[in-house]
C-alpha positions in Angstrom: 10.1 47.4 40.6 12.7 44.4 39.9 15.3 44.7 37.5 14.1 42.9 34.3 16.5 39.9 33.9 18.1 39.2 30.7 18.1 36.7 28.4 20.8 34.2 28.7 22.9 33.9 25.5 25.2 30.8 25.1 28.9 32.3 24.5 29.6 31.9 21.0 33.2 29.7 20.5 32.9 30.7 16.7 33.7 27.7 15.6 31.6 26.1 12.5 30.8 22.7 14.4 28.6 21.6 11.2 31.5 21.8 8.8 33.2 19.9 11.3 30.8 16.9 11.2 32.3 13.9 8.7 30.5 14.3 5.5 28.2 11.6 6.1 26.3 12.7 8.6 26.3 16.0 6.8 24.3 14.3 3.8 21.8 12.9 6.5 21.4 16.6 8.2 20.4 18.3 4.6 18.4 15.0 2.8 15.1 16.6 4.1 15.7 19.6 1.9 14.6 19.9 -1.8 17.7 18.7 -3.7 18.6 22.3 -5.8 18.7 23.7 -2.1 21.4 20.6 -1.6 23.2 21.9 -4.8 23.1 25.2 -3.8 25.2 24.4 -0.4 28.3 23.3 -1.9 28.7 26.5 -3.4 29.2 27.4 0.5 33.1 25.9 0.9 35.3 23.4 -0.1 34.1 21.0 2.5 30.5 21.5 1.6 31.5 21.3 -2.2 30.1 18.1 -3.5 27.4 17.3 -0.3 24.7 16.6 -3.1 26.8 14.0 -4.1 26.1 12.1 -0.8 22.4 12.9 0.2 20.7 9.6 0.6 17.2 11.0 -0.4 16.9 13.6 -3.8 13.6 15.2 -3.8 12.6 17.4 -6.6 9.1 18.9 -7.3 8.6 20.1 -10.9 6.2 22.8 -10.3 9.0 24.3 -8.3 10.5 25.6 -11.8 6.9 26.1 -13.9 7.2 29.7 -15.2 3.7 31.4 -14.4 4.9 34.3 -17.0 3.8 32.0 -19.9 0.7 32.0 -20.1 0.5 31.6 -24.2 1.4 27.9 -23.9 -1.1 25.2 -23.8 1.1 23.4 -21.0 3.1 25.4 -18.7 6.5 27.0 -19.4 9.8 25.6 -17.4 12.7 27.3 -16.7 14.5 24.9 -18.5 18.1 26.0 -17.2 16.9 25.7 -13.4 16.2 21.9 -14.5 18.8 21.6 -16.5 21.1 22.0 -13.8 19.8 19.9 -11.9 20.2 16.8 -14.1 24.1 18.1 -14.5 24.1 17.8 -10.8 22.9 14.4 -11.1 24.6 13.6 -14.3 27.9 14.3 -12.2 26.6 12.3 -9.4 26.6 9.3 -11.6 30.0 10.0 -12.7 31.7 10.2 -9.3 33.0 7.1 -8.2 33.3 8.1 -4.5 29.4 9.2 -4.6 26.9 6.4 -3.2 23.7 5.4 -5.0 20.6 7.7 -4.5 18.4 5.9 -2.3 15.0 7.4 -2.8 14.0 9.6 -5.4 10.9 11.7 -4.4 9.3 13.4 -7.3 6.3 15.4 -7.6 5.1 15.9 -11.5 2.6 15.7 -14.1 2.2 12.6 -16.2 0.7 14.9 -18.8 3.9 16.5 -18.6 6.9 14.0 -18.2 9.2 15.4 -20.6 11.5 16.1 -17.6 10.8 13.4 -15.2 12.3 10.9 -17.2 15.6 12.3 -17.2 15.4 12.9 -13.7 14.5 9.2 -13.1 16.9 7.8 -15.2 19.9 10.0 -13.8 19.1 9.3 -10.6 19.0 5.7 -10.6 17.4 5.3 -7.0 16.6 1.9 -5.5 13.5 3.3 -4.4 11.2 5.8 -6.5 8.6 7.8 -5.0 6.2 9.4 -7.2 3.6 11.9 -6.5 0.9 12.4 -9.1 -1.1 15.2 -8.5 -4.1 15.9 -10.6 -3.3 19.2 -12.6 -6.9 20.3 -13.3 -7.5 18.3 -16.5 -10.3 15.6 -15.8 -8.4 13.8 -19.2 -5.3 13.9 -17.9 -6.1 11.2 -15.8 -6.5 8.6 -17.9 -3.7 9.4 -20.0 -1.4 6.1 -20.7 1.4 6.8 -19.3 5.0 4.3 -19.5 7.0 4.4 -16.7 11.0 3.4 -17.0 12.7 2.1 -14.0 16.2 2.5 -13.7 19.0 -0.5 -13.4 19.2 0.2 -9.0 15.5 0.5 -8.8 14.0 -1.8 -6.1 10.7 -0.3 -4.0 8.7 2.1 -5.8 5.7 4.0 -4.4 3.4 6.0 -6.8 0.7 8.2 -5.5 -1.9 9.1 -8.1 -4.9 11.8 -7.4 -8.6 11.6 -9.2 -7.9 8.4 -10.3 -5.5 7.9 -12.5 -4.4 5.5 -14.7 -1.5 3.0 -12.7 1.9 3.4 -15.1 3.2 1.1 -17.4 6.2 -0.1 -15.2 9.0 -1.2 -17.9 13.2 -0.6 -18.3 15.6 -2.8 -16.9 14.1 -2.1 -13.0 11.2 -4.2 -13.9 12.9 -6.9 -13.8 14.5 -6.9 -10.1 11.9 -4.5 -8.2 11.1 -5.9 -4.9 8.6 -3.8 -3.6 5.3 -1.9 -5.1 3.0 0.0 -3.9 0.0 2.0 -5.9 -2.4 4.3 -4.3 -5.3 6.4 -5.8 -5.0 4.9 -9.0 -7.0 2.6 -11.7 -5.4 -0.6 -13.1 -6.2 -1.4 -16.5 -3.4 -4.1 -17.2 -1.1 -5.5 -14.3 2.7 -5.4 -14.8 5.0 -7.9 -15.7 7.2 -7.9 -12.3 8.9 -10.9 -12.2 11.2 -10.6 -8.9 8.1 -8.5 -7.3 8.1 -9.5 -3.3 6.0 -7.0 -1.5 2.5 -5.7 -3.2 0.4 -3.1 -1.6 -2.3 -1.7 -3.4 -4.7 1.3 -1.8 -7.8 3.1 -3.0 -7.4 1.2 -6.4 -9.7 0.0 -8.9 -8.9 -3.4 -10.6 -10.0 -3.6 -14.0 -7.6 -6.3 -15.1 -8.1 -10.4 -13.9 -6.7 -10.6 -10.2 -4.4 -13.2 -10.9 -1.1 -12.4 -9.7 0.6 -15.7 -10.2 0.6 -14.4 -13.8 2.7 -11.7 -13.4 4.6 -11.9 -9.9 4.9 -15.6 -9.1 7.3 -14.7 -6.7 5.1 -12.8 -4.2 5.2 -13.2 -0.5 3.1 -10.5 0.8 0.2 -9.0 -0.7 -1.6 -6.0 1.0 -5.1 -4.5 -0.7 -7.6 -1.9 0.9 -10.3 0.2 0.0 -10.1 -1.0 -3.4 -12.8 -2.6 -6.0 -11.8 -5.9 -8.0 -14.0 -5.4 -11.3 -13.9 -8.9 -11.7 -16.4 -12.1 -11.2 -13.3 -13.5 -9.3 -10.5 -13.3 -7.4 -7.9 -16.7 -8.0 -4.9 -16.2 -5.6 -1.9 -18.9 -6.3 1.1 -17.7 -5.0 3.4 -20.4 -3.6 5.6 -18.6 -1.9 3.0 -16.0 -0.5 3.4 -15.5 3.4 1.1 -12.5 4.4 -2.8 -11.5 2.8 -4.6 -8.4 4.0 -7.9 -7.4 2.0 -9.6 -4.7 4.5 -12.6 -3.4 2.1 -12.0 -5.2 -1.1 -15.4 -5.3 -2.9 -15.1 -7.9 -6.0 -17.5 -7.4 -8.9 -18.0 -7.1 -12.2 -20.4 -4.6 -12.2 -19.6 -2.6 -9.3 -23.8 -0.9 -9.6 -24.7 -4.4 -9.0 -25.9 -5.6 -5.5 -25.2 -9.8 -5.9 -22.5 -11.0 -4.6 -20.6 -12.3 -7.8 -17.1 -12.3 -6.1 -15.7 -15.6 -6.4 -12.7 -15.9 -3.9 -9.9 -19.0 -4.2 -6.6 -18.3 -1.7 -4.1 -21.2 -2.3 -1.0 -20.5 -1.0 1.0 -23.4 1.0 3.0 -21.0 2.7 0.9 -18.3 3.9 1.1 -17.9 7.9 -1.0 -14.5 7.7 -4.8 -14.0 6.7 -6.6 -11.0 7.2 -10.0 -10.1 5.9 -11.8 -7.3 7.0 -14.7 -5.2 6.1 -14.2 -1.9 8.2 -16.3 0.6 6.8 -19.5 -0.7 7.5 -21.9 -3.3 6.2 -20.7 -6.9 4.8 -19.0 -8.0 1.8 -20.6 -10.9 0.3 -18.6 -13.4 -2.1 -20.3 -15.8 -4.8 -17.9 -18.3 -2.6 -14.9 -18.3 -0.6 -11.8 -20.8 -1.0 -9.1 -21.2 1.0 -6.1 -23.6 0.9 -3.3 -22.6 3.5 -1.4 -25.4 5.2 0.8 -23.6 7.2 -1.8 -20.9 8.1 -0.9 -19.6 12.0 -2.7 -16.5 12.4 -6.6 -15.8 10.6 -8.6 -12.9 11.2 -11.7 -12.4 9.2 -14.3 -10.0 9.9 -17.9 -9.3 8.2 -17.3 -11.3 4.7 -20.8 -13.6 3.8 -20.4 -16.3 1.3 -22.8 -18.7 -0.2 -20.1 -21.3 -0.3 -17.4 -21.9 2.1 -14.5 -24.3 1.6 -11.7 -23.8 4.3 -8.8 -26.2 4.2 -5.7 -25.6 6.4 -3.8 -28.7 6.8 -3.6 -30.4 9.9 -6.2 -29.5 12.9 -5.2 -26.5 15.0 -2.8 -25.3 12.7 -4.6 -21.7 13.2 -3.3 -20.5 16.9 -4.6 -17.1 16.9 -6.8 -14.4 15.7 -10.7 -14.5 15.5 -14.4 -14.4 13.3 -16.0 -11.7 13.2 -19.8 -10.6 11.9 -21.7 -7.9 12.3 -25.3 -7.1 12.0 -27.4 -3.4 11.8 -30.8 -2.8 11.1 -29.7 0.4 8.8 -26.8 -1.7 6.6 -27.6 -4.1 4.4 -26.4 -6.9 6.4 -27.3 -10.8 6.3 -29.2 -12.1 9.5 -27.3 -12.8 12.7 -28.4 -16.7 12.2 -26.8 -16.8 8.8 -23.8 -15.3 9.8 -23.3 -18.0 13.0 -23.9 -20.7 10.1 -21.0 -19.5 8.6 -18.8 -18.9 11.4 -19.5 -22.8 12.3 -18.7 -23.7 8.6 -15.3 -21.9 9.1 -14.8 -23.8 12.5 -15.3 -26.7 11.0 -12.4 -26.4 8.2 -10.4 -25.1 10.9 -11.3 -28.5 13.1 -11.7 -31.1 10.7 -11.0 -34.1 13.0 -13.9 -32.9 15.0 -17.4 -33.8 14.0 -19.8 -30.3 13.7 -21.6 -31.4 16.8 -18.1 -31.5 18.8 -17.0 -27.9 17.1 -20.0 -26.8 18.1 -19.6 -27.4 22.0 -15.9 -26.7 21.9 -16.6 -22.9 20.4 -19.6 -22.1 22.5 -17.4 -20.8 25.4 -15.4 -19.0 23.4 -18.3 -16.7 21.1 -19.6 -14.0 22.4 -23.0 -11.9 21.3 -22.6 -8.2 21.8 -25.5 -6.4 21.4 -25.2 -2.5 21.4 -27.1 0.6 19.7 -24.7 2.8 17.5 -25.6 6.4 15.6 -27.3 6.3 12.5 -25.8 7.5 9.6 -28.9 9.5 7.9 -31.2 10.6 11.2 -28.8 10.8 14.3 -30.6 8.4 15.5 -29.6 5.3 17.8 -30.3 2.3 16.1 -29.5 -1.7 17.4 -26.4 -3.7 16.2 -24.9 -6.8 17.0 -21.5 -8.3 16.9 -20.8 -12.3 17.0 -17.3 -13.1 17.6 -15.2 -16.3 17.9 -11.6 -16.0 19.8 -9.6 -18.1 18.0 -6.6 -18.3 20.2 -8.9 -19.5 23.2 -10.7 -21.7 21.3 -7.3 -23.4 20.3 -5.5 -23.1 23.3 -8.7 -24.9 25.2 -8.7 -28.0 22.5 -4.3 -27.9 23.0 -4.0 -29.3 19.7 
């Protein structure tokens, strides 16, 4: 039988090549660990002495430190001198003049609970706050008002809400100069007041305030919303600076039971270049009526959205160069007929073309829509059921007319 060979061991130099690394890189190396981790390495040397000082990301989760002893409280104990340290840690942070800013501030918590978290946020001054909301097993909880201060460096901010919850009241001197927002899994009763607000992204939300963001970010330039509901009669988007709209799966209605179409949709925005409409998860969305003033629009795609009015107005002719429009139609969805939905998609045309009479649209798009007819799965029996797909290729429609 063959020797067994042995494993082959690198020869050790002893050297400590991590301590040798400059103490930037160091920072980077240890930023994915949980910051008291961080505070407990520069207890290791002199060199590693103040690394938390330097870590680019601080991420802290407060049920790291609840006390599962105490169970005679109505909310749960803390070991108040584990957090305690920690804000000394980032207390002394703030004081060293040698330390860089925290740039993201990830922090798990209750907002039943926030006793601690606004120390944390305030010491930490982070220019951008991520906060994880996790629903603690209190259905009330969740719509607890809740007031969220945002320190002076604060410029993106993320928060991640579970069940529901009520969006924060975003105030503190960070309300003022935040860039970017985004709010997931969470109900909005009143919008913010965000003055300098760039960058919106709202996901699995539901609006219960007027969508009228002019109001309270005039200075918007790109505004992402999905999977959300717009409790609303209407949507009225005037942004003038506004650059990039993406609603994939916004339904818009005051009484979200109700099966009319009351969604009124306006889009005015003289410098938006992007437009995407979608409705992905099956079936249409059907507006009251559907507005749309975008001189400078470049790029439109806008799938499976039926209005009863249409009003499309994009400056001069051909200004759209790409993209497409897009309906769908299945016997098991609730879905307008295949011949209403190519009346629309010729109304559309024609705003797009408006130095071409219909007749002319007509015979310029008819090479460049297509008719799909398929079967897909149904969702209830498992059975295959028929569906069709009209689309229109923008960008060889306009390409063909070289306008």
């Amino acid at each position: 039988m063959a020797a067994r060979k042995q494993p082959w061991i690198a020869p050790g130099d002893g050297v400590d090549h991590l301590t040798a690394l400059p103490l930037e890189l160091r920072a980077q190396i240890v930023a994915s660990l949980p910051f008291w981790q961080i505070v407990q390495l520069s207890a290791l040397s002199r060199p590693w002495r103040r690394i938390h000082h330097h870590a680019p990301v601080v991420r802290l989760r407060i049920y790291e430190f609840v006390c599962m002893e105490d169970r005679s409280r109505s909310l749960p104990g803390f070991d108040e001198g584990a957090i305690l340290s920690l804000r000394l840690a980032l207390a002394r942070r703030a004081q060293d003049e040698t330390a860089p800013k925290v740039d993201t501030l990830d922090l798990d918590y209750s907002v039943a609970d926030p006793r601690h978290a606004d120390h944390l946020i305030a010491l930490a001054d982070a220019r951008e706050i991520i906060l994880d909301v996790p629903y603690n097993g209190n259905p009330a909880s969740v719509r607890v008002p809740w007031r969220l201060d945002l320190p002076p460096a604060a410029r993106r901010l993320h928060v991640d809400g579970d069940y529901m919850h009520l969006a924060p009241a975003i105030a503190g001197p960070g309300a003022a100069t935040l860039h970017r927002l985004r709010l997931d899994n969470a109900s909005l009763a009143e919008w913010p007041r965000l003055p300098s607000l760039r960058s919106l992204a709202l996901d699995n939300v539901i609006v219960q305030a007027p969508f009228t963001p002019a109001e309270w970010c005039p200075l918007l330039e790109h505004l992402a919303v999905s999977i959300s509901a717009v409790e609303q009669a209407r949507v009225d988007i005037r942004l003038p600076l506004l650059k990039s709209l993406d609603m994939e799966d916004v339904d818009i209605r005051p009484h979200r039971d109700s099966l009319e179409p009351f969604g009124e949709v306006t889009i005015d925005a003289p410098e938006l270049e992007e437009l995407v409409l979608t409705c992905a998860s099956g079936g249409t969305t059907e507006y009251r009526s559907f507005t749309l003033r975008a001189p400078r629009l470049r790029y439109l795609r806008y799938h499976n959205h039926i209005a009863g009015r249409v009003d499309v107005d994009v400056g001069r002719p051909g200004s759209v160069r790409a993209g497409s429009i897009s309906f769908e139609t299945n016997e098991e969805i609730a879905c307008p007929e295949m011949k209403l939905c190519r009346v629309q998609m010729m109304r559309m045309l024609e705003g797009l073309l408006p130095e071409l009479s219909p007749e002319d649209v007509a015979d310029a798009a008819r090479p460049h829509m297509t008719l799909d007819k398929y079967s897909v799965e149904s969702f209830d029996s498992g059975k295959m059921i028929p569906e069709e797909r009209l689309t229109c290729d923008l960008s060889a429609l306009m390409s063909s007319l070289k306008v």
